[in-house]
C-alpha positions in Angstrom: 130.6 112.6 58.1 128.0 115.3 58.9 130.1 119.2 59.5 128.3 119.9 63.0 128.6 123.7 62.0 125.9 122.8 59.2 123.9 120.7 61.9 124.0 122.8 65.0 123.3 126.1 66.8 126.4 128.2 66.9 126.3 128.9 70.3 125.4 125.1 71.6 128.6 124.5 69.7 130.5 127.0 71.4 129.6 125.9 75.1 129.8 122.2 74.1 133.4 122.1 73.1 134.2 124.2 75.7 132.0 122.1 78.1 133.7 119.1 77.4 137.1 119.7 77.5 136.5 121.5 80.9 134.3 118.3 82.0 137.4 115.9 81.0 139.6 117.8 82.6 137.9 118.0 85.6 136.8 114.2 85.6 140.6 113.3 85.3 142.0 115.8 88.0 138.9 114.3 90.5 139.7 110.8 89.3 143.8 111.5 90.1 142.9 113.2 93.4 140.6 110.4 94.6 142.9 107.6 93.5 146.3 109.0 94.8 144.7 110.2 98.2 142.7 106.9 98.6 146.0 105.3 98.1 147.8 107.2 100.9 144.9 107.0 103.3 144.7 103.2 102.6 148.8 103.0 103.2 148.8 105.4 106.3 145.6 103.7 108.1 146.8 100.3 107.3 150.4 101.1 108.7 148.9 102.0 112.1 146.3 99.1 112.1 149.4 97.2 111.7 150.9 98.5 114.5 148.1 98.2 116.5 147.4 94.7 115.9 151.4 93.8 116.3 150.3 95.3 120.1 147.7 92.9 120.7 149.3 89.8 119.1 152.4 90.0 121.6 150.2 90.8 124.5 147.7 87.9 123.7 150.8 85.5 122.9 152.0 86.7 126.6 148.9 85.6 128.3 148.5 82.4 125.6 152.0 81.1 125.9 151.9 81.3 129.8 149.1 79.1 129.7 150.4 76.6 127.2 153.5 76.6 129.8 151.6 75.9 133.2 150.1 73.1 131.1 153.0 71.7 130.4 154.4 72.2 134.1 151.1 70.6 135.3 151.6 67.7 132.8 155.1 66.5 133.9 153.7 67.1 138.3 155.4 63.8 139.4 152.3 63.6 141.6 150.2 63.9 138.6 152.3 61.3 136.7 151.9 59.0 140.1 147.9 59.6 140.4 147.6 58.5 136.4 149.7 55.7 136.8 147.3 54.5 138.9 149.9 52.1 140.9 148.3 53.0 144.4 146.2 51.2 146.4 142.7 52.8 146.9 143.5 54.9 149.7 146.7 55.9 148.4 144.8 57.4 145.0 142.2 59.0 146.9 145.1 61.0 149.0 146.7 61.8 145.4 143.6 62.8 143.9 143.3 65.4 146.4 146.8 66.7 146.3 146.3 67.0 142.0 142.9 68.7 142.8 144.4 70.7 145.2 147.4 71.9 143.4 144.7 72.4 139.7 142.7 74.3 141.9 146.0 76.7 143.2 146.5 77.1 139.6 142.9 78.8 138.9 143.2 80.6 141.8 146.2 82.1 141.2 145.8 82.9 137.2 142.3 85.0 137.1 142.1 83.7 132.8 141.6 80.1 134.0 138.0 79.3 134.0 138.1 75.4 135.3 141.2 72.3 134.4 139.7 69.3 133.0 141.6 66.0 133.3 140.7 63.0 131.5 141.9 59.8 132.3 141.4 55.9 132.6 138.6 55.4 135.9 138.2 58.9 137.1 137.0 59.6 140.5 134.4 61.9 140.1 134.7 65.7 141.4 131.8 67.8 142.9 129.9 69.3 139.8 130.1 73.3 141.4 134.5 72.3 141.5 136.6 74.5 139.0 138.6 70.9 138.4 136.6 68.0 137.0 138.0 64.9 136.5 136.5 62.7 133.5 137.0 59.9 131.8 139.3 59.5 128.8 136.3 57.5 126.5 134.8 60.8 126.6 137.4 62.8 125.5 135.6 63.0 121.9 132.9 65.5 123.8 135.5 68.2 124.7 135.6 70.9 122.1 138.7 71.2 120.1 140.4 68.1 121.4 140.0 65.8 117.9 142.9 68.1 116.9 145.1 65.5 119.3 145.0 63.0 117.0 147.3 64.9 115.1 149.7 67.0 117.7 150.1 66.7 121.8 148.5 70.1 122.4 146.0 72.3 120.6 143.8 75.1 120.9 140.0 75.3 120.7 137.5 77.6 119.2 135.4 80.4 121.4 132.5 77.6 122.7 130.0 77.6 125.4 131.4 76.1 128.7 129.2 74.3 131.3 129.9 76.6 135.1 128.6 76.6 137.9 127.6 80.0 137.4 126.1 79.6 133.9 127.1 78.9 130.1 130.1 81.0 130.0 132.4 81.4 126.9 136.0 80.0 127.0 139.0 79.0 125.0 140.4 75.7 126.0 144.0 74.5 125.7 144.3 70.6 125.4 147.7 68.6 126.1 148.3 64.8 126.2 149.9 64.1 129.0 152.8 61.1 128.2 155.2 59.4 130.4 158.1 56.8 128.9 155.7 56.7 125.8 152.5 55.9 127.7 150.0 57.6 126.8 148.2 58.3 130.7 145.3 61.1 129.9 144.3 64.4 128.8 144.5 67.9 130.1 142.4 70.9 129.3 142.5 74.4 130.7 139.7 76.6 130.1 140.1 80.3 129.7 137.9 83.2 129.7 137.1 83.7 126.7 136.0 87.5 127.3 139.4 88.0 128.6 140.6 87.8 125.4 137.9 89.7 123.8 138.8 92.5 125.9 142.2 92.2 124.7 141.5 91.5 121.4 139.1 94.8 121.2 142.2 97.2 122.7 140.4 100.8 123.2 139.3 100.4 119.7 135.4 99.6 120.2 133.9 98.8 117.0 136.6 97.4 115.3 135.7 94.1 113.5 138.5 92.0 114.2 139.3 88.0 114.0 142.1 85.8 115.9 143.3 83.1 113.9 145.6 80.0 114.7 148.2 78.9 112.5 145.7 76.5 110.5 143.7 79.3 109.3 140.8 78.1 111.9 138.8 81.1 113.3 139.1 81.1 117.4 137.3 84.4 118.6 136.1 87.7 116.3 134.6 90.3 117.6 132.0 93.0 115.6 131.4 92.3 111.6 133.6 90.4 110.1 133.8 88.5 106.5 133.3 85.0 106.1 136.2 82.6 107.0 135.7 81.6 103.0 136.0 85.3 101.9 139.0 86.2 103.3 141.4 82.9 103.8 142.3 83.2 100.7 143.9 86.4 100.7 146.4 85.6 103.6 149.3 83.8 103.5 149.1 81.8 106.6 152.7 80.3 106.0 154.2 83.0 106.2 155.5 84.7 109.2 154.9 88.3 107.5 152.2 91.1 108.6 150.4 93.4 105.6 147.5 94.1 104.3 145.4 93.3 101.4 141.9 95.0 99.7 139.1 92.9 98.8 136.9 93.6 96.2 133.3 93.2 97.0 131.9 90.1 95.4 128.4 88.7 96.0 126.9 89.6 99.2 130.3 91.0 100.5 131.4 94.5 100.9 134.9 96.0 99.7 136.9 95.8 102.8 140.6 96.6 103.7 142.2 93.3 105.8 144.7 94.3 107.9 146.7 91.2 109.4 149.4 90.6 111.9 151.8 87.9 112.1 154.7 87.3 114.7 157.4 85.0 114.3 157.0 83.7 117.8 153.2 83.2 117.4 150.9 80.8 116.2 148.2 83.6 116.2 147.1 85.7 113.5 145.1 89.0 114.5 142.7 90.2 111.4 140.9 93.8 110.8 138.3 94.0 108.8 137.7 97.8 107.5 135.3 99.3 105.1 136.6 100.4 102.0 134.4 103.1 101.7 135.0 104.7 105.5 138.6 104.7 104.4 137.7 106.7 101.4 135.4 108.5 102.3 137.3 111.9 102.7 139.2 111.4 99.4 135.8 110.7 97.6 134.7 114.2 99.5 137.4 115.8 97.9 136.8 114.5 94.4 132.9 116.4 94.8 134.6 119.1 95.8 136.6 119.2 92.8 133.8 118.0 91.0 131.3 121.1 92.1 134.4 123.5 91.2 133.9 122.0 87.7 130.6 122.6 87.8 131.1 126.1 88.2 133.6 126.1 85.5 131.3 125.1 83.2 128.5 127.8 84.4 131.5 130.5 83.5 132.2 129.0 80.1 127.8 129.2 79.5 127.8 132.7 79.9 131.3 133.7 78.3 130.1 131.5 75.1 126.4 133.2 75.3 128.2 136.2 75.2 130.5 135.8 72.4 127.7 134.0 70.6 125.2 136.0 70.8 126.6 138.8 68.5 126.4 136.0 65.7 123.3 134.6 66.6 121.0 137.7 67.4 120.1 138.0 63.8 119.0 134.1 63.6 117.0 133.8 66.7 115.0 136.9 65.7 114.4 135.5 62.6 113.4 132.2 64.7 111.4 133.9 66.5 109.6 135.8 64.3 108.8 132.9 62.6 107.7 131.1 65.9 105.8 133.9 66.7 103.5 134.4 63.9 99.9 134.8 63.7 97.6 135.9 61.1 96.1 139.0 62.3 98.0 139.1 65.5 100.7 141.2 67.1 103.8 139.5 65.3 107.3 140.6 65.4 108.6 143.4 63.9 112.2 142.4 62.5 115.1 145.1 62.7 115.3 147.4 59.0 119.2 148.6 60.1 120.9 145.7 58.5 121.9 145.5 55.3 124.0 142.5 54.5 122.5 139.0 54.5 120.7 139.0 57.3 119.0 142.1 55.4 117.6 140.1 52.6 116.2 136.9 55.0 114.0 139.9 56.3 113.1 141.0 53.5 112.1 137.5 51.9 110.0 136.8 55.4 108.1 139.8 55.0 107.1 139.0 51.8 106.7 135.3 52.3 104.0 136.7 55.2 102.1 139.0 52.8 101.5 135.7 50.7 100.3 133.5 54.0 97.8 136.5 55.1 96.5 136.0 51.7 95.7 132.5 51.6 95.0 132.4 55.8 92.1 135.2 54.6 90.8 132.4 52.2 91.0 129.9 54.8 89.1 132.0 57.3 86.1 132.1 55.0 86.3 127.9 54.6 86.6 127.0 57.8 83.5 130.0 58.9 81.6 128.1 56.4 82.4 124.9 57.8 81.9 126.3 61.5 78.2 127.0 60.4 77.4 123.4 59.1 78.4 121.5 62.0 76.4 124.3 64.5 73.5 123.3 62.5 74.8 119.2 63.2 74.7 119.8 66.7 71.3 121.5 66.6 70.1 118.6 65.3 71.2 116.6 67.7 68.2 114.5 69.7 67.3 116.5 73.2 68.0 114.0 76.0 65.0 114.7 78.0 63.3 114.2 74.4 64.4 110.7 74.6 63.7 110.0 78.0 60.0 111.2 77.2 60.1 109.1 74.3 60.9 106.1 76.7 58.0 106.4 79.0 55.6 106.9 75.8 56.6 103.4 74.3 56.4 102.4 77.5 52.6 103.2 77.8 51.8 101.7 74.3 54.2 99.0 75.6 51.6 98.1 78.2 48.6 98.7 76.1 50.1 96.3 73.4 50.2 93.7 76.7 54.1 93.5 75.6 55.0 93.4 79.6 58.5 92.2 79.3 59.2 94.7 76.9 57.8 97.2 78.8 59.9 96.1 81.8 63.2 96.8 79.6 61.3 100.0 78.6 60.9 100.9 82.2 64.4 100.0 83.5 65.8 102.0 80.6 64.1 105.5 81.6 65.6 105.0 85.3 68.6 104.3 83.8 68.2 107.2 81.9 67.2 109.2 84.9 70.3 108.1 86.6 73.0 109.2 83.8 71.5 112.5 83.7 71.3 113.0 87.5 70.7 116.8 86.6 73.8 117.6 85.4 75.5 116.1 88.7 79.1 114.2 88.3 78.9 112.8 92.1 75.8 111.0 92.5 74.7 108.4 96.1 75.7 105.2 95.6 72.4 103.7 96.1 71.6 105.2 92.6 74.8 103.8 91.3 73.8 100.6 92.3 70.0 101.1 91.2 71.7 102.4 87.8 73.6 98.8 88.1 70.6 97.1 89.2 68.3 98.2 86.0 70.6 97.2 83.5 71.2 94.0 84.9 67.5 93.4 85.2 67.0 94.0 81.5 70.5 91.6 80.9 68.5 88.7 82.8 65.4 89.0 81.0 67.4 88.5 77.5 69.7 85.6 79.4 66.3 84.1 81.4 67.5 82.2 84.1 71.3 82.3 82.8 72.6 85.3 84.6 72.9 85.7 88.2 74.0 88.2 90.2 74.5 89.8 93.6 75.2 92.7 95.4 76.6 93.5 98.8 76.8 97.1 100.0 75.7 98.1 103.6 73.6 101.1 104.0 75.6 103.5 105.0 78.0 102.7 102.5 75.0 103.4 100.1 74.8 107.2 101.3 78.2 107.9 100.2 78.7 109.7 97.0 81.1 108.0 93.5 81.2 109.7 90.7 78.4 108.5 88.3 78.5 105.4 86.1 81.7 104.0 87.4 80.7 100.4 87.8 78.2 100.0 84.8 81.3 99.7 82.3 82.8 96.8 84.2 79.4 95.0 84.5 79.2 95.2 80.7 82.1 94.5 80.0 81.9 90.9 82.2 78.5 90.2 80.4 79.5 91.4 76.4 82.8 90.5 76.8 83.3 87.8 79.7 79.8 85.9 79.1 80.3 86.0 75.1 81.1 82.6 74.7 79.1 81.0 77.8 75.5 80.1 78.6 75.4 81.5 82.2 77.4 83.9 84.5 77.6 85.6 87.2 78.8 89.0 88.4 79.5 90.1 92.1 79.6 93.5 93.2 81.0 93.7 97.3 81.7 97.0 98.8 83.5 97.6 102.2 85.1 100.0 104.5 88.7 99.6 104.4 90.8 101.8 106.6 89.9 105.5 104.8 88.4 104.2 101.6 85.7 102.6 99.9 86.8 99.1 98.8 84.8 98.3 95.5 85.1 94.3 94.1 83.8 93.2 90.6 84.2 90.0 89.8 82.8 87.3 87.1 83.3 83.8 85.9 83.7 84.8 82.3 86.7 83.8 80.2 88.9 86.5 82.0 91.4 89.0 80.5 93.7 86.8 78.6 90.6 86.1 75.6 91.9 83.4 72.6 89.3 84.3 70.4 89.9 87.9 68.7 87.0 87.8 66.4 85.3 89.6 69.4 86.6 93.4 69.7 85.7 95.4 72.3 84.2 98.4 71.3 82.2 100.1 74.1 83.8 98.6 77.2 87.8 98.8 76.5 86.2 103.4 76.2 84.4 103.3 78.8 87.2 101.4 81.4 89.5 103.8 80.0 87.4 106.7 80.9 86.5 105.5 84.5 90.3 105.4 84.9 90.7 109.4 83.7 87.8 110.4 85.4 89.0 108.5 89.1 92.5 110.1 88.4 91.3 113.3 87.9 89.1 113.7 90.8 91.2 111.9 93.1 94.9 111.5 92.0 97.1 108.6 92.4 96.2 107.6 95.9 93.2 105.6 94.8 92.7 103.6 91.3 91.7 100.8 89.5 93.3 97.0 88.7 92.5 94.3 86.7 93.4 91.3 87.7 92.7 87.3 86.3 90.9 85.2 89.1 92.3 82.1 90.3 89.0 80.3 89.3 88.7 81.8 86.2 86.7 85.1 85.2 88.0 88.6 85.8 88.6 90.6 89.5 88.0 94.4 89.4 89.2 96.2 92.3 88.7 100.0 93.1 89.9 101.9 96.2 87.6 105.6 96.0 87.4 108.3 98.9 84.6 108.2 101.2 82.9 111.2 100.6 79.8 111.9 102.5 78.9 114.7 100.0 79.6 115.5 96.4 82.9 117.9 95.9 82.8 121.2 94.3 82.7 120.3 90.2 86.1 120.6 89.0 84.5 120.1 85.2 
C-alpha cells in the first residue's frame, strides 16, 4: 500500500482529510434532515388528504345512496308493477303509461342530479325524443352503458359516459336496477345523473387536485386532473377492505413517484383516490437539505484556508524550490532562492544552484548547435522555388508547348497557370466565387482530358451567388478527393457542384458516384485529400466558428455527399491570418 505522505502535497493532504470528513458529515446530516422531514410532511399532508377525502366520500354517498333509494321506490310503484305487467287493455296502458311518465318525470323535476329515467321493458310505447323519460325496449338493454353488470347483481353503477339530451352529449353516471315482481323478471330501470355534479363534488375547493372515484370492484367511475393508470395503482389498494390510508409509489416506467391517498367508508361502496407528486410533497425538505448542503460548502471553504494556513509554513520552502525550478531559463530573470535557511532546505538550494551552473554550461553549447543549424535551413528556404518563378515557367512551356503542336498538352499547361493564378490571388484568403469555381473548372478540364469522355461534370451556381466571396480553394479538395479517391476503381464519374441560398447562408453540395466513404480496398491511402479536407475544416472553423461547417455523408445511390453551410459575404473580411 502506497504511504500518501510519500505520494502527495502536504497541504492537498491536509484539506482532503479534512474535506472529507466535513463532506460526510454534512452528506449524512442533509440525508437525515431530508428523510425524517419528508417523512413528517408525507404523514401530516396525507392525514389531512384523508380527511378531506372522508368529507367528500360521505357527502357523495348522501347524494348516491338517495338515488339508489328513489330507484328502488320507483321500482316497487304498484302503478309501475301494473304498466309492466302489461294486463290492460290498450287504453288502459296508454292511461298508465302516462301516470309512470308523469310520476318519472316529478322525480327529475324534483331532484336537480337526475339527468333523464330510462325504462326498459317488453313492447315499449315510445316517448317523445326531447322527454327526460324514454321508454325502450328490453332487447336493447345491451346498448345502455354499465348495465352488463346486471347479469351478475339487481342494480349497478356505470362509468362517467356520454349521454344522448336534448340539449347535447352531456356526461352522466347512470344507476341500473332490475325491476322484479313474484320472481318475474318485468324490465329495467336507469337513472341518469349529472355527471358534473359529482365532479364538482368530487373536486371540493381543491382545484387541481388529481383525484379518482372508484366502486367497490376496483372499476374507475369519474377522475378528475392527472391521475395514474387504473393498472398502476390497483394494485396498491386493498379494495376489500373497509380501511382508509395511504400508500407511495415508486415511479416505474413512464410513471412518476406519487403519494395515493385513499378513503374508504364502511357504509360505501365508493372509494375516493388522490394522486400527489412525490416531489411537491418534498420539495421544502429537499430545500432544506441544499441549505444544509451550501452550509457545508462553506465549511469546507473555512477548512481550505485554515489548512493553507497551517500548511503553508511547511510547504513555503518546497514550492519555492518548485518554482524556481518551473521558472527557469537560461539567461533569463530566474528566481532567486532564500540564503537564511540553514537546515535541509539549505542544502536543496545549494545543490539547485549548482545543478544550474552546469545547465548554463551545456545550454551555451546548445546555443551554438542549434545557431548553426538555424543558418542551414535559412539557406533551405532560400532555395526554395519563387512561385511567380513557376507560374512564368508554366506559360513558357506553354509557348514551346504550342510550337511543338502538343495542343492538349498545352491545354493542361494553360489550365495549370489559371489555376496557379487563382491559388495565389495576391496574397488574398477570401477570393469571388466565380474564381473558385473557375479554379474548380480548370482542374477538372485537365481531369477530363486524362479520363476522355469518362468524367462528367456540372455545375450550378446563380450569378449572384458567384459574386460572393469563400475563402480560397475550399471545394478543389473535395473534387479530388471524388476523382483520386472515389473514381479510383471506376471507368467513369461524375461530380456535381449545386450552390443555393438557404435562409442566411450559402448552401454548398458535392456529390459523386464513386465508391463512397466506407472504401474495402486499403491498398489506396489517401495522401493529399484526407490534409487538405482536414484543413478546409480548420480554416471554415476559424473564420466562421461553429455556426457553419462541413459533413460527410454516404449517398443513398452510392458515391459520397459533401455539404457545406458558409456566410454570405458580399465582401472579403478583414484577414484574421
Amino acid at each position: 500500500m502506497i504511504n500518501p505522505f510519500k505520494k502527495y502535497r502536504i497541504d492537498r493532504l491536509f484539506f482532503h482529510s479534512f474535506a472529507i470528513v466535513l463532506i460526510a458529515v454534512i452528506v449524512i446530516t442533509a440525508w437525515t434532515s431530508y428523510s425524517n422531514s419528508s417523512k413528517a410532511l408525507v404523514q401530516t399532508t396525507s392525514h389531512y388528504q384523508q380527511q378531506l377525502l372522508d368529507e367528500l366520500n360521505n357527502e357523495i354517498t348522501t347524494r348516491l345512496v338517495m338515488i339508489e333509494q328513489i330507484s328502488l321506490s320507483s321500482s316497487r310503484d304498484s302503478e309501475l308493477i301494473n304498466f309492466l305487467l302489461n294486463r290492460q287493455d290498450e287504453f288502459e296502458r296508454y292511461r298508465s303509461r302516462a301516470g309512470v311518465e308523469s310520476a318519472l318525470a316529478n322525480l327529475t323535476y324534483a331532484i336537480p342530479l337526475i339527468q333523464g329515467i330510462d325504462l326498459y321493458m317488453d313492447n315499449p310505447i315510445q316517448s317523445e325524443r326531447q322527454s327526460y323519460i324514454q321508454f325502450r325496449n328490453l332487447a336493447d338493454l345491451n346498448e345502455q352503458v354499465g348495465a352488463g353488470c346486471l347479469a351478475k347483481s339487481d342494480f349497478c353503477w356505470s362509468k362517467e359516459y356520454k349521454f344522448p339530451s336534448a340539449q347535447g352529449d352531456v356526461p352522466v353516471l347512470s344507476f341500473s336496477r332490475k325491476i322484479i315482481d313474484e320472481n318475474d323478471y318485468l324490465g329495467v330501470l336507469v337513472v341518469h345523473i349529472k355527471a358534473n355534479e359529482i365532479r364538482k363534488l368530487l373536486t371540493g375547493n381543491s382545484d387541481g387536485s388529481n383525484r379518482i372515484m372508484a366502486d367497490s370492484e376496483g372499476q374507475q367511475i369519474m377522475k378528475i386532473g392527472d391521475t395514474l393508470d387504473q393498472n398502476n395503482w390497483s394494485r396498491w389498494i386493498d379494495l376489500k377492505s373497509n380501511k382508509s390510508g395511504y400508500v407511495h409509489i415508486p415511479a416505474t416506467g413512464g410513471s412518476r413517484d406519487t403519494l395515493l391517498v385513499y378513503s374508504r367508508m364502511d357504509n360505501s361502496i365508493w372509494t375516493l383516490i388522490e394522486f400527489t407528486s412525490w416531489n411537491q410533497i418534498t420539495a421544502s425538505s429537499l430545500k432544506l437539505a441544499e441549505w444544509i448542503g451550501l452550509i457545508g460548502i462553506a465549511a469546507v471553504l473555512l477548512v481550505l484556508l485554515l489548512t493553507h494556513f497551517l500548511s503553508k509554513q511547511f510547504t513555503k520552502p518546497i514550492k519555492n524550490l518548485v518554482t524556481a525550478m518551473r521558472m527557469y531559463s537560461v539567461g533569463g530573470d530566474n528566481v532567486e532562492l532564500p540564503v537564511d535557511y540553514e537546515n535541509e532546505f539549505g542544502y536543496l538550494f545549494s545543490g539547485y544552484r549548482k545543478q544550474n551552473e552546469r545547465i548554463e554550461e551545456l545550454y551555451l553549447s546548445l546555443e551554438r548547435r542549434y545557431e548553426q543549424q538555424r543558418k542551414a535551413e535559412i539557406e533551405a528556404l532560400q532555395a526554395n522555388i519563387n512561385p511567380h518563378f513557376l507560374y512564368n515557367m508554366l506559360d513558357q512551356l506553354n509557348w514551346m508547348a504550342i510550337e511543338a503542336g502538343q495542343n492538349e498538352l498545352s491545354r493542361i499547361l494553360e489550365l495549370m497557370g489559371r489555376m496557379f493564378r487563382i491559388g495565389l490571388s495576391n496574397g488574398n484568403s477570401f477570393i469571388k466565387i466565380a474564381d473558385e469555381l473557375h479554379h474548380i473548372e480548370c482542374y477538372l478540364e485537365i481531369q477530363q482530358l486524362r479520363w476522355g469522355d469518362g468524367l462528367e461534370y456540372r455545375i450550378m451556381a446563380e450569378s449572384e451567388l458567384q459574386q460572393l466571396y469563400i475563402p480560397k480553394l475550399t471545394l478543389q479538395p473535395f473534387v479530388e478527393n471524388s476523382i483520386v479517391h472515389g473514381f479510383n476503381k471506376q471507368r467513369s464519374g461524375c461530380v456535381s457542384i449545386v450552390m443555393e441560398r438557404t435562409g442566411d447562408a450559402l448552401h454548398i453540395v458535392i456529390e459523386d458516384n464513386g465508391s463512397g466513404l466506407k472504401q474495402t480496398d486499403h491498398t489506396h491511402k489517401r495522401h493529399t485529400g484526407g490534409y487538405g479536407i482536414r484543413n478546409v475544416r480548420e480554416r471554415v472553423a476559424g473564420y466562421f466558428g461553429e455556426s457553419y461547417g462541413i459533413t460527410l455523408s454516404e449517398r443513398e445511390e452510392g458515391g459520397t455527399k459533401v455539404e457545406m453551410f458558409l456566410p454570405l459575404l458580399t465582401e472579403p473580411p478583414s484577414k484574421k491570418d
